[in-house]
Every structure is written in structure tokens, then in C-alpha cells.
C-alpha positions in Angstrom: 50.3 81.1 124.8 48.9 80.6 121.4 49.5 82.8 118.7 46.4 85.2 117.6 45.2 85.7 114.2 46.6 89.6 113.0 43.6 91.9 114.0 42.0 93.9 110.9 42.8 97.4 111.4 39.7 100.0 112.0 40.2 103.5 111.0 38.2 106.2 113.5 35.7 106.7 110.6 34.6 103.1 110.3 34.2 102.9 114.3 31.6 105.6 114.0 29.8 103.7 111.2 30.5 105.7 108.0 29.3 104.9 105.0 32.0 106.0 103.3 34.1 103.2 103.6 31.3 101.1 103.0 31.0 102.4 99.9 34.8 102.2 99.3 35.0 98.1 99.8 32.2 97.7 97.7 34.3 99.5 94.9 37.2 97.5 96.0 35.6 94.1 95.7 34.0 94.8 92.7 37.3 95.3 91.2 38.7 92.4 92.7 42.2 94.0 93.9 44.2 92.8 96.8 47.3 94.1 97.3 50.1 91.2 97.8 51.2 91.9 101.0 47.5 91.7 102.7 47.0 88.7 100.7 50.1 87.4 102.2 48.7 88.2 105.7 45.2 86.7 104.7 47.1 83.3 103.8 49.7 83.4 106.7 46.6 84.0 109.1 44.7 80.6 107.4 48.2 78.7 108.5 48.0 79.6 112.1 45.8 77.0 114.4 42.5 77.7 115.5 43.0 76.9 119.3 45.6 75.7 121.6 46.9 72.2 120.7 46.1 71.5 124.6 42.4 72.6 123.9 42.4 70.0 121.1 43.8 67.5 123.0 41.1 68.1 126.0 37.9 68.1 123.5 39.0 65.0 121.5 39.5 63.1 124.8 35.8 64.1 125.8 34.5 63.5 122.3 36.1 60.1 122.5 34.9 59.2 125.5 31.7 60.5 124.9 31.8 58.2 121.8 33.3 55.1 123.3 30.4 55.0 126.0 27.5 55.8 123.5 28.4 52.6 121.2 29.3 50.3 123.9 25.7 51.0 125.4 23.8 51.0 122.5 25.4 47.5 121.7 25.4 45.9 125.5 21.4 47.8 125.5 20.6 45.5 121.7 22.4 42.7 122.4 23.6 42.4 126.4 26.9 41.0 125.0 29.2 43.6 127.5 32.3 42.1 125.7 31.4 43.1 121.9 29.9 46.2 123.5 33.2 47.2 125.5 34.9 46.1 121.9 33.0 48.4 119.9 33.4 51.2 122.4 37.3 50.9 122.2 37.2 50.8 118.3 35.2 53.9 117.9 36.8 55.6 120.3 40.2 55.1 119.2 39.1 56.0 115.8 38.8 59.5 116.8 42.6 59.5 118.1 43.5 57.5 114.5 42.1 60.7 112.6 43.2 63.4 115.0 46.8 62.2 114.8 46.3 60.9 110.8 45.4 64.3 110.2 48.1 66.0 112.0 50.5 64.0 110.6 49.2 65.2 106.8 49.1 68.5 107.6 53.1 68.0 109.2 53.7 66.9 105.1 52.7 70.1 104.1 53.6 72.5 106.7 57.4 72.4 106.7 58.9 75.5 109.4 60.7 77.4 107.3 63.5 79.1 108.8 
């Protein structure tokens, strides 16, 4: 299963709709303090994926596909040449992989496990 961002903690008071603490983060942001250890959390919550890599994997092969049959017919609809269109298909949707995996392999530069 994929790891899930840390959940903000609600106090009773803020459930009920209080407008005390309302009042209490507008003080807070106007002062602009954030203690180091939730800004810690905020930044370790950024790093985490969004979704499963096997939900990625699934909606880039339908967005490739997707894109790979809407070139090839807009070219074989223009011209009627199914060669260039099948072609074209290919290139754009393998372009999708090239970025998925460019991209994943720039964010592997960055993201070192630290142990």
C-alpha cells in the first residue's frame, strides 16, 4: 500500500466550528511563525508521491494510447498516408513514456534514500 500524507490534527473545538481558533491562525500567520518540526513534516509530506506508482503506470498507458490513436487519425484523416500516420502515432506516444521515465529519473538525482 502507498504511504498517506500525515493527517492535520483537529482539536474537538475546531470540529464544532469555533471561531476561536480561527482567530488564533490568523494571529499565527500574520506573524509568520512555524515551528521547525511541523515545517519538517510539511516538507517531508511534499516528498511523499501523490498516488501509487501502479496508478501512474495505468493512466500514462491510457494517456498514451489515447494520444497515439488521436495523431495517427488526425494524420491518416489529412493525408490518408496510414504509414506516416501509424509513425506519428508511435512518436507521440512514446514521448509520453520519454518524459514519464526522464522525469523519474531527475527526480531519482535528487531524492537519495537516506538511511
Amino acid at each position: 500500500m502507498s504511504k498517506q500524507r500525515p493527517q492535520k490534527k483537529t482539536s474537538p473545538a475546531s470540529a464544532t466550528g469555533s471561531g476561536s481558533d480561527a482567530n488564533n491562525v490568523k494571529k499565527q500567520s500574520k506573524s509568520g511563525e512555524i515551528k521547525p518540526t511541523e515545517m519538517k513534516d510539511i516538507l517531508n509530506s511534499l516528498r511523499e508521491p501523490w498516488i501509487q506508482k501502479r496508478s501512474a503506470v495505468i493512466t500514462m498507458t491510457v494517456v498514451s494510447v489515447a494520444l497515439m490513436a488521436l495523431v495517427a487519425w488526425n494524420i491518416i484523416k489529412g493525408s490518408g498516408n496510414w504509414g506516416q500516420g501509424l509513425l506519428w502515432g508511435f512518436i507521440f506516444g512514446g514521448s509520453v513514456w520519454l518524459v514519464f521515465f526522464g522525469m523519474t529519473w531527475f527526480h531519482s538525482l535528487f531524492n537519495k534514500k537516506k538511511k
